[in-house]
C-alpha positions as CSV (number, residue, x, y, z in Angstrom):
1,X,-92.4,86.6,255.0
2,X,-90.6,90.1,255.0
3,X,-88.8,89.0,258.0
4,X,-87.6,85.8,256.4
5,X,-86.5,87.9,253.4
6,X,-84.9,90.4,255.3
7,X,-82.6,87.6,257.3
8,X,-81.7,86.5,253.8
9,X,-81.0,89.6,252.4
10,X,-79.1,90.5,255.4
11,X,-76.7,87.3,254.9
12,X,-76.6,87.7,251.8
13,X,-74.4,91.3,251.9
14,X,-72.5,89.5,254.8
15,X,-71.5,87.2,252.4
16,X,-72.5,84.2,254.3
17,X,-74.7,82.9,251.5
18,X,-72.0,83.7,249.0
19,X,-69.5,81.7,250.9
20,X,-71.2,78.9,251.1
21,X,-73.1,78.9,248.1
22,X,-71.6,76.7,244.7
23,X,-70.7,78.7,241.5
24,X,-73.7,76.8,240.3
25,X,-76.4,78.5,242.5
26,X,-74.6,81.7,242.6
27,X,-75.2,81.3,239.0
28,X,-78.6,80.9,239.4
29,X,-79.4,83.1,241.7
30,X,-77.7,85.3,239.2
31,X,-79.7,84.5,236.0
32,X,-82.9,84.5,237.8
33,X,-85.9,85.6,236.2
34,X,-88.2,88.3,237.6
35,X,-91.8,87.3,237.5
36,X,-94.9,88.9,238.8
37,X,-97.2,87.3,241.2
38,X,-100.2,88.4,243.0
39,X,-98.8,92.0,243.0
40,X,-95.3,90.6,244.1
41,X,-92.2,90.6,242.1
42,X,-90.1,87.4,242.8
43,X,-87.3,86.4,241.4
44,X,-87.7,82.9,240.1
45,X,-84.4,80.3,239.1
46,X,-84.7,79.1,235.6
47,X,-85.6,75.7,235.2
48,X,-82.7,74.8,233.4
49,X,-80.2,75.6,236.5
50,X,-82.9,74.0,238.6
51,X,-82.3,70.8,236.5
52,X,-78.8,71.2,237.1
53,X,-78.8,71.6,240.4
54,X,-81.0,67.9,240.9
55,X,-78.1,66.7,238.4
56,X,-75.3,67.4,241.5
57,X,-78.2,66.6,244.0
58,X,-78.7,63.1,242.6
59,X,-81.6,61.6,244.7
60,X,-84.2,59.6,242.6
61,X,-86.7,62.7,242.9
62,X,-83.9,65.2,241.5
63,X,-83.8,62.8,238.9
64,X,-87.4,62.9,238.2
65,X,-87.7,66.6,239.0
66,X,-84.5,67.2,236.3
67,X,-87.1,64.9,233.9
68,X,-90.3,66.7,234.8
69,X,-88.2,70.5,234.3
70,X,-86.2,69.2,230.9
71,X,-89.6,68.1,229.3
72,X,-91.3,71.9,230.0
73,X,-92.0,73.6,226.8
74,X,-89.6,76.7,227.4
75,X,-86.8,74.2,228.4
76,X,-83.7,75.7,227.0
77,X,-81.4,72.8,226.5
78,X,-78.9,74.8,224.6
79,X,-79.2,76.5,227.9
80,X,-78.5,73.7,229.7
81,X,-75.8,72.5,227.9
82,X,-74.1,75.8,228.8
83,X,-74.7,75.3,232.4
84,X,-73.3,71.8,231.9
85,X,-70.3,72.7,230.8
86,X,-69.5,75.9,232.5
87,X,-69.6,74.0,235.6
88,X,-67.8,71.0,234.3
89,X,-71.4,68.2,234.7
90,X,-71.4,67.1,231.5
91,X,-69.7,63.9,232.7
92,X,-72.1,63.8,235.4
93,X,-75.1,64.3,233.0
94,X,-74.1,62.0,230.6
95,X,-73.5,59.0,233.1
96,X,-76.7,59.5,234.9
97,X,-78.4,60.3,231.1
98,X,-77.3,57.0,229.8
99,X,-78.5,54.8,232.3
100,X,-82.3,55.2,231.6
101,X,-82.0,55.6,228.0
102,X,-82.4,59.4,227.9
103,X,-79.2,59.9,225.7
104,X,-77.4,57.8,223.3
105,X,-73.8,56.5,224.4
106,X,-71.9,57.9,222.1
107,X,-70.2,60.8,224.1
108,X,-68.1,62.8,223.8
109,X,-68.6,63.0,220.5
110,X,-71.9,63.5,220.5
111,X,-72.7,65.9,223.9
112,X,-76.7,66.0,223.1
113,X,-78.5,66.3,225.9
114,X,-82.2,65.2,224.6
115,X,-84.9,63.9,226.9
Protein backbone atom coordinates (compact mmCIF):
# COMPACT_ATOMS: atom_id res chain seq x y z
CA UNK A 1 0.00 0.00 0.00
CA UNK A 2 2.82 2.65 0.67
CA UNK A 3 4.18 1.75 -2.64
CA UNK A 4 0.93 2.40 -4.40
CA UNK A 5 0.61 5.72 -2.51
CA UNK A 6 3.96 6.72 -3.18
CA UNK A 7 3.45 6.10 -7.27
CA UNK A 8 0.42 8.34 -6.73
CA UNK A 9 1.86 10.80 -4.86
CA UNK A 10 4.77 10.89 -7.15
CA UNK A 11 2.32 11.70 -10.28
CA UNK A 12 0.61 13.69 -8.59
CA UNK A 13 3.58 16.63 -8.13
CA UNK A 14 4.42 15.63 -11.84
CA UNK A 15 1.24 16.86 -12.62
CA UNK A 16 0.18 13.81 -14.51
CA UNK A 17 -2.92 13.35 -12.34
CA UNK A 18 -3.71 17.03 -12.52
CA UNK A 19 -3.62 16.95 -16.29
CA UNK A 20 -5.78 14.58 -16.73
CA UNK A 21 -7.95 14.86 -14.01
CA UNK A 22 -11.73 16.98 -14.49
CA UNK A 23 -12.19 20.28 -12.48
CA UNK A 24 -14.80 18.07 -10.89
CA UNK A 25 -12.39 15.48 -9.25
CA UNK A 26 -9.76 18.00 -8.71
CA UNK A 27 -12.45 19.46 -6.82
CA UNK A 28 -12.90 16.61 -4.89
CA UNK A 29 -9.81 15.55 -4.28
CA UNK A 30 -9.66 19.14 -2.96
CA UNK A 31 -12.60 19.15 -0.45
CA UNK A 32 -11.79 15.81 0.75
CA UNK A 33 -12.39 14.97 4.16
CA UNK A 34 -9.71 13.60 6.55
CA UNK A 35 -10.95 10.62 8.54
CA UNK A 36 -9.30 8.28 10.92
CA UNK A 37 -9.19 4.56 10.36
CA UNK A 38 -7.54 1.86 12.14
CA UNK A 39 -4.71 4.26 13.20
CA UNK A 40 -4.58 5.62 9.40
CA UNK A 41 -5.54 9.03 8.33
CA UNK A 42 -7.22 8.91 4.87
CA UNK A 43 -8.57 11.29 3.07
CA UNK A 44 -12.02 10.33 2.06
CA UNK A 45 -14.25 12.32 -1.11
CA UNK A 46 -17.46 13.67 0.13
CA UNK A 47 -20.36 11.87 -0.85
CA UNK A 48 -21.91 14.66 -2.48
CA UNK A 49 -18.89 14.99 -5.22
CA UNK A 50 -19.01 11.22 -5.31
CA UNK A 51 -22.74 11.63 -6.50
CA UNK A 52 -21.67 13.97 -8.92
CA UNK A 53 -19.15 12.22 -10.27
CA UNK A 54 -21.84 8.93 -11.03
CA UNK A 55 -24.01 11.98 -12.42
CA UNK A 56 -21.13 12.50 -15.48
CA UNK A 57 -20.44 8.65 -15.22
CA UNK A 58 -24.04 7.77 -16.12
CA UNK A 59 -24.02 3.86 -15.97
CA UNK A 60 -27.27 2.40 -14.27
CA UNK A 61 -25.02 1.63 -11.00
CA UNK A 62 -23.79 5.37 -10.87
CA UNK A 63 -27.25 6.04 -10.98
CA UNK A 64 -28.08 3.79 -8.14
CA UNK A 65 -24.83 4.61 -6.36
CA UNK A 66 -25.86 8.72 -6.82
CA UNK A 67 -29.41 7.33 -5.14
CA UNK A 68 -27.80 5.20 -2.44
CA UNK A 69 -25.10 8.43 -1.56
CA UNK A 70 -28.09 11.36 -1.95
CA UNK A 71 -30.38 9.40 0.53
CA UNK A 72 -27.33 9.20 3.44
CA UNK A 73 -28.27 11.17 6.40
CA UNK A 74 -25.29 13.77 6.20
CA UNK A 75 -26.10 14.30 2.48
CA UNK A 76 -25.58 17.92 1.82
CA UNK A 77 -27.80 18.70 -1.11
CA UNK A 78 -27.25 22.40 -0.72
CA UNK A 79 -23.80 20.98 -1.21
CA UNK A 80 -24.63 19.31 -4.12
CA UNK A 81 -26.35 21.85 -5.72
CA UNK A 82 -23.21 23.87 -5.51
CA UNK A 83 -21.28 21.24 -7.19
CA UNK A 84 -23.95 21.15 -9.81
CA UNK A 85 -23.71 24.27 -10.76
CA UNK A 86 -20.12 25.14 -10.39
CA UNK A 87 -19.48 22.55 -12.88
CA UNK A 88 -22.33 23.38 -15.14
CA UNK A 89 -24.52 19.48 -14.36
CA UNK A 90 -27.54 20.92 -13.46
CA UNK A 91 -28.82 20.22 -16.96
CA UNK A 92 -27.48 16.85 -16.67
CA UNK A 93 -29.00 16.28 -13.23
CA UNK A 94 -32.22 17.46 -14.00
CA UNK A 95 -32.65 15.24 -17.22
CA UNK A 96 -31.51 12.12 -15.71
CA UNK A 97 -33.66 13.40 -12.19
CA UNK A 98 -36.81 13.62 -14.08
CA UNK A 99 -36.91 10.45 -15.74
CA UNK A 100 -37.52 8.31 -12.56
CA UNK A 101 -39.61 10.68 -10.79
CA UNK A 102 -36.93 11.98 -8.43
CA UNK A 103 -37.57 15.68 -9.27
CA UNK A 104 -40.50 17.60 -10.41
CA UNK A 105 -40.36 19.04 -14.10
CA UNK A 106 -40.58 22.23 -13.53
CA UNK A 107 -36.93 23.47 -14.10
CA UNK A 108 -35.39 25.97 -14.19
CA UNK A 109 -37.43 27.56 -12.21
CA UNK A 110 -37.47 25.37 -9.64
CA UNK A 111 -33.54 23.84 -9.50
CA UNK A 112 -34.52 21.40 -6.35
CA UNK A 113 -32.67 18.64 -6.30
CA UNK A 114 -34.74 16.27 -3.73
CA UNK A 115 -34.52 12.53 -3.77
Amino acid sequence: MQAVCAVLEQLLCEGVLRYYATSLETEAVEQAMVVDWENHRLRVMRPEHLAATALTVGRPKDRARLVYLAELPDFDHARFAGILSRHELHDRWHNWATVPGLIQSTYPHDQSINI
